[in-house]
N, C-alpha and C positions, 0 to 999 in steps of 0.2 A: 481088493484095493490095489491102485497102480501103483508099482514102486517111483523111487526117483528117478534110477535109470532109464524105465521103459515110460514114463513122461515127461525124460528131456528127451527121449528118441520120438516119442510122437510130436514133440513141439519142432525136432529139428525136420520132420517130414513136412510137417504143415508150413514149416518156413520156408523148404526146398520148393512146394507146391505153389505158393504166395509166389517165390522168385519167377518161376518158371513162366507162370504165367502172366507174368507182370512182364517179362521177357519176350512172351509170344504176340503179346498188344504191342508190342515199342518196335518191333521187328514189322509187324503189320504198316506202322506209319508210314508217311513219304521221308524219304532220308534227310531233307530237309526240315523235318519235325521234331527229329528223336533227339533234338536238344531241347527243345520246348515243354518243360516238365513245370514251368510254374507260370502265372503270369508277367512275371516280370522280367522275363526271358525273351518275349516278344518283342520289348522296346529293344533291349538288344542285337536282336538279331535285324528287326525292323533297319535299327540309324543307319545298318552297312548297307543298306542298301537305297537308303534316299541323301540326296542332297545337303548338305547342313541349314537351311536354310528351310527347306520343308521338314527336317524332322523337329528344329529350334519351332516352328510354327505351331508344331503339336504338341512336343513335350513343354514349352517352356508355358512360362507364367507371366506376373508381373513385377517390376520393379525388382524389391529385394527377392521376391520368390516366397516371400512365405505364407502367404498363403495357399501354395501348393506345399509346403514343409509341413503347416498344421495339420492339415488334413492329414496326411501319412502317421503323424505321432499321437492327434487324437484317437485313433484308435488302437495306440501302443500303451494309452495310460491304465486301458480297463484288462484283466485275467479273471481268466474262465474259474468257474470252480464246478466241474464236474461232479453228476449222481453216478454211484457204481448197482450194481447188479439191479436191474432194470431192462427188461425185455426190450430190446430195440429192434427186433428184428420189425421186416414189412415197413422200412422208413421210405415215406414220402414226400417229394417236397414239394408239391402240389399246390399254388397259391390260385386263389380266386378271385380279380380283378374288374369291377365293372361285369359282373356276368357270366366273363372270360373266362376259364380255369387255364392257369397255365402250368409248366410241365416242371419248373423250378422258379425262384423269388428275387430273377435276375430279369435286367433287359440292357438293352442299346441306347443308349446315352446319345443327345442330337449331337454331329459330329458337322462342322460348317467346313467347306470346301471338301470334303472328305474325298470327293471323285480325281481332286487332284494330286491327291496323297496317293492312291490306288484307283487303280483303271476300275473304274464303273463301283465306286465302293461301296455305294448309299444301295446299287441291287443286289451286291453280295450280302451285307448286313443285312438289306429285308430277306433274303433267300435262306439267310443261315437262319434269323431271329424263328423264318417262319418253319423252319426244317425243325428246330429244336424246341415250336408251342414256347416261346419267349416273345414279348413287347420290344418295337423297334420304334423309336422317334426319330422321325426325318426332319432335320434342321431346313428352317428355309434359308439357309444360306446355302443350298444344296446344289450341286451343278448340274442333276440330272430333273426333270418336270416329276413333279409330284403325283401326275398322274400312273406316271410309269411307274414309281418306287410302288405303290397303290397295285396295279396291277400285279407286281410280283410277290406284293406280300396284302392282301386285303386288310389286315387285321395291325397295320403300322398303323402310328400315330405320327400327326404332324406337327414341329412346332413351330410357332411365329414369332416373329421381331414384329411389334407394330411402333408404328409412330401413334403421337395423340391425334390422328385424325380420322373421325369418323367415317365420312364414304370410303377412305381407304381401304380401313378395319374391314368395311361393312364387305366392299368388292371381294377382297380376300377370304372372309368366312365363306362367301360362298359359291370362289370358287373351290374350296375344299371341300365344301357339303358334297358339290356335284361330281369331286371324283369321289365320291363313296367314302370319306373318312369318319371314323364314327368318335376319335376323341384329337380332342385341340387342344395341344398345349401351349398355352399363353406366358412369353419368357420377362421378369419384371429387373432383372440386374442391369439392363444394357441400354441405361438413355444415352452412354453416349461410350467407346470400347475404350477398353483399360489402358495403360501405358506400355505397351511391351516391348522395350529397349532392346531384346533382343530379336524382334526383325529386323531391326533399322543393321543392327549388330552386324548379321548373318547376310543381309543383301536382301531379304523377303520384305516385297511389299503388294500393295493393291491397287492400282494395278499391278501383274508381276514386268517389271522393269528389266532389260537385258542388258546387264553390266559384264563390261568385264567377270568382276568376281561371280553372277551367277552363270555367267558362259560357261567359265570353269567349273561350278561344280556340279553344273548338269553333265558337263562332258565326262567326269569322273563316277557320273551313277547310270551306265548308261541302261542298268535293267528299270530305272523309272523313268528313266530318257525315252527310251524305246517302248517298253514295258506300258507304261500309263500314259505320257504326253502326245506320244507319235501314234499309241492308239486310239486315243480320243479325238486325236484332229482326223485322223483318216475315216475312221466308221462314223464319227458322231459331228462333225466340225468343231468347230471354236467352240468352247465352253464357255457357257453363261449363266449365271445369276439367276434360276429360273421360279424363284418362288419367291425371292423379298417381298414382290404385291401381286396382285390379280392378274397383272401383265409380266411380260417376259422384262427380265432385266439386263443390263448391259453385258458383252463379252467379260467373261475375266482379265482380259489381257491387253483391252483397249484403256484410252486414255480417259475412258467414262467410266467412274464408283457407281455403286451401289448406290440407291435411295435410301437415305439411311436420317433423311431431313425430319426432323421435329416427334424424334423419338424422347426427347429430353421434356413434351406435354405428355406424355401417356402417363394418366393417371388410375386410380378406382374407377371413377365414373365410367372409361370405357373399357374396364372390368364386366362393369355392372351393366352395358351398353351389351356386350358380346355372350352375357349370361341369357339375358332375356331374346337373344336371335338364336344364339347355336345351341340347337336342340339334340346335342350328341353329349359327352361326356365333356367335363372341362377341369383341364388340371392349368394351376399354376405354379411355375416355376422359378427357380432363384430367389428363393422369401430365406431368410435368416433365421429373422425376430418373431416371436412368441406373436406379437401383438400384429403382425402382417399376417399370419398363419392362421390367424384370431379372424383378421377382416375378411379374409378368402374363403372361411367356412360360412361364414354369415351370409356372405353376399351369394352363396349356392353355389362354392367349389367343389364337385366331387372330388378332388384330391390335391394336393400340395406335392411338389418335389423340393424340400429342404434343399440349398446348392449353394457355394460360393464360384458356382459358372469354373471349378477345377483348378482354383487360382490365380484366374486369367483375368479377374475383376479388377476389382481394388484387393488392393495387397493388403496384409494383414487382417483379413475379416476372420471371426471368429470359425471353426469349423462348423457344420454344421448342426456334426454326433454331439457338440455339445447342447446345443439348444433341442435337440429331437425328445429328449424324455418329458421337457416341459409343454412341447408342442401336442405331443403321443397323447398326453394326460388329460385335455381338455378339448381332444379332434369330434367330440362326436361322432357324427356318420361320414364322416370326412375323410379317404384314404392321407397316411401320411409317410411319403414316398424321401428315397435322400439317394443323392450320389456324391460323389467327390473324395479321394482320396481310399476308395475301396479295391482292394489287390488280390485278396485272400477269403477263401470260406469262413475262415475263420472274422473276416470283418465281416461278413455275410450276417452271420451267428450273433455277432457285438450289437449291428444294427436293429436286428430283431428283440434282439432282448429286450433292449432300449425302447421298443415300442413301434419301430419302422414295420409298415407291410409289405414294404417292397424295396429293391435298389437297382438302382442303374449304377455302368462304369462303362464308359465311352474310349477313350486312346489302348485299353488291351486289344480290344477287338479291330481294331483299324490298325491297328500293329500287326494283329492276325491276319486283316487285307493284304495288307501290304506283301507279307510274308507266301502268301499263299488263295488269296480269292477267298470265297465260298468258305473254301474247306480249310482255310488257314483260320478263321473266323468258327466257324465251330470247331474244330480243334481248341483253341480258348474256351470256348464254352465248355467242351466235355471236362477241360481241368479244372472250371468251376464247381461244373456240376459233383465232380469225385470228390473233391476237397469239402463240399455240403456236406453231401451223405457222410464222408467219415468223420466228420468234425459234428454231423447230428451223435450217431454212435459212440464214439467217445466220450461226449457230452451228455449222455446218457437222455437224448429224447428221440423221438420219432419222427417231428416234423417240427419245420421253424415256428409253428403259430405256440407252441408249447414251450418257447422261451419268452423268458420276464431276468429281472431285476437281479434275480435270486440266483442267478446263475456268473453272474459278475461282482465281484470287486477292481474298486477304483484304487489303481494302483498310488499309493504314497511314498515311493521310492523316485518316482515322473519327475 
């Protein structure tokens, strides 16, 4: 039998060993990393280093902001209730996708203009998504050709803005069939974009406009001065718009917008219009309500992505973690997917239990762009991935598909 003494001294060896090595990973990082120990570290480190005007672009919301606040607290109202002595070793977090298996129960959330936030950022996220067997959605508001994101990562997904008009739709599926994309996701929040007082705020606009005030504070960032703007015009030219429709779209920086005209007809019909052409996988996204989640299984959605679009919508929409267990319960064979306000493994954990097969979180990773390319982007991920596994273990299961209901209470103190 071990006494007490000689098993506090094995536990303070085993803690010494923990350190050490915990020590010798953080020493391995690039020195501009070894601050970045959570995700919400990223935005921080990210703001200092963009413009106030492109980081208000990414981080901010709509109106009052709350519905980027709900999202953060609904998954503050639910606590774990952990099983103890339960073999957990051999944890996997292994999810299955469309056929896919992928390497954990995360992906890349579409991120629009992203390439101007970080030099080339839509082929860094397909390069990290694809390094680390993760799903990437490339927004079509994308600045780089969706053939190219495609090339670097085969296995990205693309998603659309469509307007109600059919040879539009129709053009557009298929130029996506013909770069090789195997899932389309169809985005239903945005017939027409939200209020976001704080570009007007900050000097960001669409076109981007050269004010005074944004002279200045590109002048004061000059690592995304230099960094991303002066590299894009030199290697790549003027950035453009290149995926709204079938055809190329205008410069970002000219006095011509986007086609963004009679997005406010798209209805079911040409849901049901793009089910019966696009013979690859089809998720829909930005659905709320049970009964919109309801139509998207019927009409032959392989999957839903639960969203309030990160806040950026209509302000005050419900979160989405709350409407997911009623969604989860009645999906059939229907994947039932959710992003928005997710930071933590621990929310990873929350969503699953709830009934989600998967989640996306878009602005940590593009914060990881920013910070560092590539490798600032899987960095992110590896502290997802760690916060899984030891929040599986703690939690006493082995893989996210083995949480349910039973492992949360809805906190009454919220």
């Amino acid at each position: 039998m071990t006494s007490p003494a000689n098993s506090s001294s094995l536990q303070n060896v085993v803690n010494s060993t923990a350190k050490a090595s915990n020590s010798a990973a953080i020493k391995k990082l690039p020195r501009h990393f070894r601050d970045l120990l959570a995700l919400e570290d990223f935005e921080r480190h990210a703001r200092r280093r963009l413009p106030n005007m492109i980081y208000q672009y990414v981080a901010g919301g709509v109106e009052t902001g709350r519905g980027i606040a709900g999202n953060f607290e609904a998954y503050q109202q639910y606590s774990f209730i952990p099983r103890m002595f339960r073999d957990v070793s051999g944890r996997d977090q292994r999810i299955t996708l469309f056929g896919h298996t992928y390497q954990h129960p995360f992906g890349v959330a579409p991120l629009g203009g992203a390439s101007f936030v970080a030099y080339q950022a839509d082929i860094a996220l397909a390069k990290a998504a694809r390094e680390m067997n993760v799903p990437m959605i490339l927004s079509a508001s994308s600045l780089v050709k969706l053939e190219d994101v495609h090339t670097a990562n085969p296995d990205a997904w693309f998603q659309a803005y469509l307007a109600g008009d059919q040879p539009r739709i129709d053009r557009l599926v298929d130029r996506v069939a013909a770069a090789g994309y195997q899932t389309l996701v169809v985005t239903g929040d945005t017939p027409m974009l939200g209020n976001r007082e704080h570009n007007i705020r900050s000097g960001f606009s669409m076109p981007i406009k050269i004010t005074p005030k944004v002279a200045f504070q590109c002048a004061m960032s000059p690592r995304w001065l230099l960094g991303t703007v002066a590299q894009t015009f030199l290697r790549h030219g003027a950035p453009h718009f290149e995926n709204t429709d079938a055809e190329r779209g205008p410069p970002m920086m000219s006095s011509k917008v986007r086609n963004t005209h009679a997005r406010d007809k798209l209805s079911w019909k040409h849901v049901e219009a793009i089910r019966k052409k696009w013979q690859g996988n089809l998720v829909i996204k930005g659905l709320m309500s049970p009964e919109d989640a309801f139509i998207a299984r019927d009409l032959g959605a392989d999957a839903v992505i639960l969203s309030n679009h990160g806040g950026r919508q209509l302000d005050h929409t419900i979160p989405p973690l709350h409407t997911l267990p009623e969604i989860a319960a009645k999906k059939g064979a229907m994947k039932v997917i959710i992003d928005s306000g997710i930071r933590r493994g621990t929310d990873v954990m929350k969503a699953m239990a709830l009934g989600a097969d998967f989640v996306f979180l878009g602005r940590p990773f593009l914060y990881g762009a920013v910070i560092g390319g590539q490798a600032g982007v899987e960095h992110a991920m590896h502290i997802l991935r760690d916060e899984i596994d030891r929040d599986l273990a703690l939690i006493g299961v082995r893989t996210p598909t083995e949480l349910d209901r039973s492992y949360l209470r809805k906190r009454t103190d919220y």
